[in-house]
C-alpha positions as CSV (number, residue, x, y, z in Angstrom):
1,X,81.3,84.1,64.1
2,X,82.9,85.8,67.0
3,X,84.4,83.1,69.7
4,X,86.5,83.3,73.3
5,X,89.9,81.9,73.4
6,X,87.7,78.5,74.7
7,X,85.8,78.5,71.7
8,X,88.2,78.9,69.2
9,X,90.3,76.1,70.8
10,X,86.8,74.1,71.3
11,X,86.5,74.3,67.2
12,X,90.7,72.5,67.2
13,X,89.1,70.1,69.4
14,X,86.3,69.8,67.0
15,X,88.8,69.7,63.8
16,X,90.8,66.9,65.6
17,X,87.8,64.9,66.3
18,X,86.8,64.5,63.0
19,X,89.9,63.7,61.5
20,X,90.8,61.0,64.4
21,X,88.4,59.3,66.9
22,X,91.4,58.2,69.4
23,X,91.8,62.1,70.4
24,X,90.8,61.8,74.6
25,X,88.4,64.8,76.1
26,X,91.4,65.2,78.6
27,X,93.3,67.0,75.1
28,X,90.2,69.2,74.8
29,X,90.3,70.5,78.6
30,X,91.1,73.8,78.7
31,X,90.8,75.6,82.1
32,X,91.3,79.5,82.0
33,X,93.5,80.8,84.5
34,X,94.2,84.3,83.2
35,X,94.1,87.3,80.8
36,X,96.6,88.5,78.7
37,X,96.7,92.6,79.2
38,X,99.6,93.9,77.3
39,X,100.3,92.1,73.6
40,X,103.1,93.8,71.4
41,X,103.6,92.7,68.1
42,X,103.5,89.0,67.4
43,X,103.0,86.4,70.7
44,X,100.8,83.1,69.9
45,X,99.6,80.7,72.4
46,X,100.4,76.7,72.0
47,X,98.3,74.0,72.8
48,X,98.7,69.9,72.0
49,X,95.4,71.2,69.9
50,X,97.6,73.9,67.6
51,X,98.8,77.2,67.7
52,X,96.8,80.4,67.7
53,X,97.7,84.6,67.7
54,X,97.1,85.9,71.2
55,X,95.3,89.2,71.4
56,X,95.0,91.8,74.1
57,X,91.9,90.4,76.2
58,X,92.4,87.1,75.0
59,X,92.2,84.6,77.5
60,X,95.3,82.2,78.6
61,X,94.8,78.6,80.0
62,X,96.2,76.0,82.2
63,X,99.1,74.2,80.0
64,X,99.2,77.1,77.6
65,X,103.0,77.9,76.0
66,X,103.1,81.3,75.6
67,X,105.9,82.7,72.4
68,X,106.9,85.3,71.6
69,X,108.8,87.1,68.6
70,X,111.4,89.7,67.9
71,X,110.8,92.6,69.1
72,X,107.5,91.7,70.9
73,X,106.1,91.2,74.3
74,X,103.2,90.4,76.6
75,X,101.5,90.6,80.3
76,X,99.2,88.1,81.4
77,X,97.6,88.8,84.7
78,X,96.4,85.4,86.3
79,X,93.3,84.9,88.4
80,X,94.9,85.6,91.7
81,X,96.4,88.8,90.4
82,X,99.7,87.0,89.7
83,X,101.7,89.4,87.3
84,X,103.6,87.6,84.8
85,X,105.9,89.7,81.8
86,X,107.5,88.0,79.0
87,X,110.2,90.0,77.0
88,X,111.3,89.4,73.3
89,X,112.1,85.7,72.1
90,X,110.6,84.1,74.7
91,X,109.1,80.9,75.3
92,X,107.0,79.9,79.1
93,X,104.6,77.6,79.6
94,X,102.0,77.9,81.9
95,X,102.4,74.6,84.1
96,X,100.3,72.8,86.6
97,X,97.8,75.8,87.9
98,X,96.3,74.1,90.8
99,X,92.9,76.3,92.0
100,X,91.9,76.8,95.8
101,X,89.2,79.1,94.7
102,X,87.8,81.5,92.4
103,X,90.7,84.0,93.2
104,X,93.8,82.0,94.3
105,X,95.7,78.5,93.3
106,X,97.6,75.9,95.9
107,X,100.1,75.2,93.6
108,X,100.9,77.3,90.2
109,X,104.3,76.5,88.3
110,X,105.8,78.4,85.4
111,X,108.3,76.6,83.2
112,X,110.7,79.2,81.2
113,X,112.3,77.4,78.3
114,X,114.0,80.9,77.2
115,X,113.8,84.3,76.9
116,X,113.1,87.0,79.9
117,X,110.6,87.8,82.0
118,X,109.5,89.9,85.0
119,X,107.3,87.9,88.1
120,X,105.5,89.7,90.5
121,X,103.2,87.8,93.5
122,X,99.3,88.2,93.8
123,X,96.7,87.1,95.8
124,X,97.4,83.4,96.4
125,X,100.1,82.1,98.9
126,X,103.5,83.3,98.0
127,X,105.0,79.5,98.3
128,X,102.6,78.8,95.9
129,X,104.3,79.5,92.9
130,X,107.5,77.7,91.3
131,X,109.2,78.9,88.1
132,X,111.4,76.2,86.6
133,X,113.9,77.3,84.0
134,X,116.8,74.9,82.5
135,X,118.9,74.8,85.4
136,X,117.0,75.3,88.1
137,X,113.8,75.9,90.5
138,X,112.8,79.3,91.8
139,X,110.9,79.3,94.8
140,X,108.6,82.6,95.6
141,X,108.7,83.9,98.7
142,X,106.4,87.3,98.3
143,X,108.5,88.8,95.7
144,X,108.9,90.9,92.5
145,X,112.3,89.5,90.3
146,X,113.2,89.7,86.8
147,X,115.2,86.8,85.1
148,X,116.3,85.7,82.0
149,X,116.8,81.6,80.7
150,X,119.7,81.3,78.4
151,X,121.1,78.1,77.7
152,X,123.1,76.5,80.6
153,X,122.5,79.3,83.1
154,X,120.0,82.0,84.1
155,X,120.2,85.4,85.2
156,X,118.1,86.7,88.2
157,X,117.4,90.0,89.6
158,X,115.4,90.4,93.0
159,X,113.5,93.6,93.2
160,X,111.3,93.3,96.2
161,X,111.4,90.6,98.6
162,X,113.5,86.9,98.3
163,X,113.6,84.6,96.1
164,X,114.7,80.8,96.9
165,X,117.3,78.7,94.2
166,X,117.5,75.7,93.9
167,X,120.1,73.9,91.0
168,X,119.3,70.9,89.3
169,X,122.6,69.8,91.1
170,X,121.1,70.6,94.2
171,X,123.0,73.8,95.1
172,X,120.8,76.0,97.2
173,X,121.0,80.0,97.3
174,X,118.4,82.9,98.4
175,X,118.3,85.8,96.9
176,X,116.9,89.5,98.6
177,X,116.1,92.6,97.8
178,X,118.5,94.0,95.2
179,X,120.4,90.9,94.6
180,X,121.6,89.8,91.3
181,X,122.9,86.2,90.3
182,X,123.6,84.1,87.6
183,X,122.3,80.8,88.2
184,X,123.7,77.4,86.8
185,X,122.8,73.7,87.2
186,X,125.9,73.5,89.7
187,X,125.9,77.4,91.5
188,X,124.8,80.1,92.2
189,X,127.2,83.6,91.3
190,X,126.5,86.9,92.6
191,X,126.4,89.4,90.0
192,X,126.2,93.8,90.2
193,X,123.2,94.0,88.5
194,X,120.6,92.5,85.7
195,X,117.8,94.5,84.1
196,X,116.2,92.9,81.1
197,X,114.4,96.3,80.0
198,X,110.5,96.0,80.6
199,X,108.9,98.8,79.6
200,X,106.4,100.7,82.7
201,X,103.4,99.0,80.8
202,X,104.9,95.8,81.4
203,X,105.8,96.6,84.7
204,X,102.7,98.0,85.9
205,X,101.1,96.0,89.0
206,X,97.4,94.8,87.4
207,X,94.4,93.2,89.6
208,X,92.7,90.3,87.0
209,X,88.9,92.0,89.1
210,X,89.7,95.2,87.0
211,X,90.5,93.6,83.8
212,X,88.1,92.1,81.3
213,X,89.1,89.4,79.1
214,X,88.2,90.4,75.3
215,X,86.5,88.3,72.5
216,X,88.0,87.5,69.2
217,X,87.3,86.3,65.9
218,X,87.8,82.9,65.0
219,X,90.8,84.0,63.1
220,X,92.2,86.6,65.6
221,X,91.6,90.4,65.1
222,X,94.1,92.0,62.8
223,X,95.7,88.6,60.4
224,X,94.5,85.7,59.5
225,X,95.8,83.0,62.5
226,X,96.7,79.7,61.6
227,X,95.1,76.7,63.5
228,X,97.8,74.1,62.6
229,X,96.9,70.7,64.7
230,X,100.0,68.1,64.6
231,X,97.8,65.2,63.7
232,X,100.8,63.1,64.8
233,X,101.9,64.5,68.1
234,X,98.0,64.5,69.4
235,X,96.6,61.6,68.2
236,X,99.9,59.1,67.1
237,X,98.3,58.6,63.4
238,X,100.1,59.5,59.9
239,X,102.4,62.6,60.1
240,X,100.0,65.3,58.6
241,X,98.6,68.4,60.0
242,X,94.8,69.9,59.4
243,X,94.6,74.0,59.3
244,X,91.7,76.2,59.3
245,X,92.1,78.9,56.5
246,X,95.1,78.8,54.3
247,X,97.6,75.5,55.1
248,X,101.6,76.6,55.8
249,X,104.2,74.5,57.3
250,X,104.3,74.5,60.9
251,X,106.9,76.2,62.5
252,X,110.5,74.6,63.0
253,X,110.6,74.8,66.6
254,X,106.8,73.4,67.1
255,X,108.0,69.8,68.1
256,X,110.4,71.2,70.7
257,X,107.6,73.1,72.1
258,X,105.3,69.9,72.2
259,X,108.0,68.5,74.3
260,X,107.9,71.5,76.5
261,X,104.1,70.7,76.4
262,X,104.5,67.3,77.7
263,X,107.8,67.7,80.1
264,X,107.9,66.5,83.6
265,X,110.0,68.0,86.1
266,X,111.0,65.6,88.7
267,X,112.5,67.9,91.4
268,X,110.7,68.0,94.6
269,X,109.2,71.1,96.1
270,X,111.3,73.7,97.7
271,X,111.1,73.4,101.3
272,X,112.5,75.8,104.5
């Protein structure tokens, strides 16, 4: 049976269904809002459903946490042409996508829990965008910047266009063209420079119209992907997990990344 990234997380819905009737049709509501273009090596895709291996061509969707490994990598091109890289040992989810039509979003944000990553603006209104990391709120102003979320601070380097900071402490700094900084809850630092590496395949600019999102097998194209659905996070019943093919303890950081799943951020929007 060959199934779409909404299928295969359709058949978790399914599997949670039948072992608990309290799980909502809100859990099972996955809206696609992009592709991913470039995988290397080992990057999954979390949902409250479980966790799956994400493929080149495999669809992403709205609330997805994207992770990657060691020594791995991916693109994901959004609907509006929004360019997102994420380097090595990196964890983003992709937070409250907001659509204004079939090729552009009123409101996108982009929480990076750790890890690099390399943003570049498409098609929908530059303010548009937020990325939230653990010490701040990055406001897009029509702009192409690199950063990487480390505990307690975060590095950022502007590469076309500005980019507005705000600190959790509610420090504000802009950042142009060529500008580096290292970014805390309490200031901004200017830094000489910041590159986290991409490689030209990562950096390439991509247009979502001239990609096509692939299919894959239920149980991904090269390995055998575990489904693992945390019973107990979704539904709040006994602490057991269901997995389709063979069963294997779910990873240690899964919960942290359910919280990440469930955060709010309670800063208001960047405004001039």
């Amino acid at each position: 049976m060959i199934l779409n990234t909404q299928g295969r997380r359709g058949w978790l819905c399914f599997l949670l269904a039948a072992a608990a009737t309290s799980l909502t049709p809100e859990a099972c509501a996955d809206e696609t809002i992009g592709v991913a273009s470039v995988v290397r090596k080992d990057v999954s895709g979390v949902l409250v459903s479980g966790t799956v291996k994400v493929d080149t061509g495999a669809s992403v969707v709205r609330n997805e946490i994207m992770r990657t490994a060691e020594d791995s990598s991916a693109k994901l091109v959004f609907t509006d042409s929004t360019n997102l890289a994420i380097g090595p040992n990196s964890t983003v989810k992709l937070n409250h996508f907001v659509s204004s039509g079939s090729s552009s979003y009123d409101k996108a944000t982009i929480d990076v829990a750790k890890g690099v990553f390399r943003f570049t603006t498409g098609h929908s209104d530059k303010r548009a965008y937020e990325i939230n990391t653990g010490v701040a709120t990055i406001g897009v102003r029509g702009t192409i910047f690199e950063g990487e979320a480390v505990p307690r601070k975060t590095r950022l380097h502007v590469v076309e266009g500005a980019v507005h900071v705000r600190t959790k402490k509610g420090r504000f700094c802009e950042l142009h063209a060529g500008q580096s900084a290292i970014v805390t809850d309490a200031a901004c630092t200017p830094i000489l420079g910041f590159d986290p590496g991409f490689s030209p395949e990562l950096t390439e600019i991509q247009e979502f119209s001239q990609l096509q999102p692939g299919v894959q097998g239920i149980f991904g194209g090269e390995s055998l992907a575990m489904y693992i659905v945390p019973a107990a996070a979704v539904v709040g019943g006994a602490a057991t997990a269901v997995a389709v093919g063979t069963q294997q303890s779910p990873p240690n950081n899964l919960m942290q990344e359910l919280l990440l799943l469930n955060a709010s951020h309670p800063l208001p929007p960047i405004s001039d």
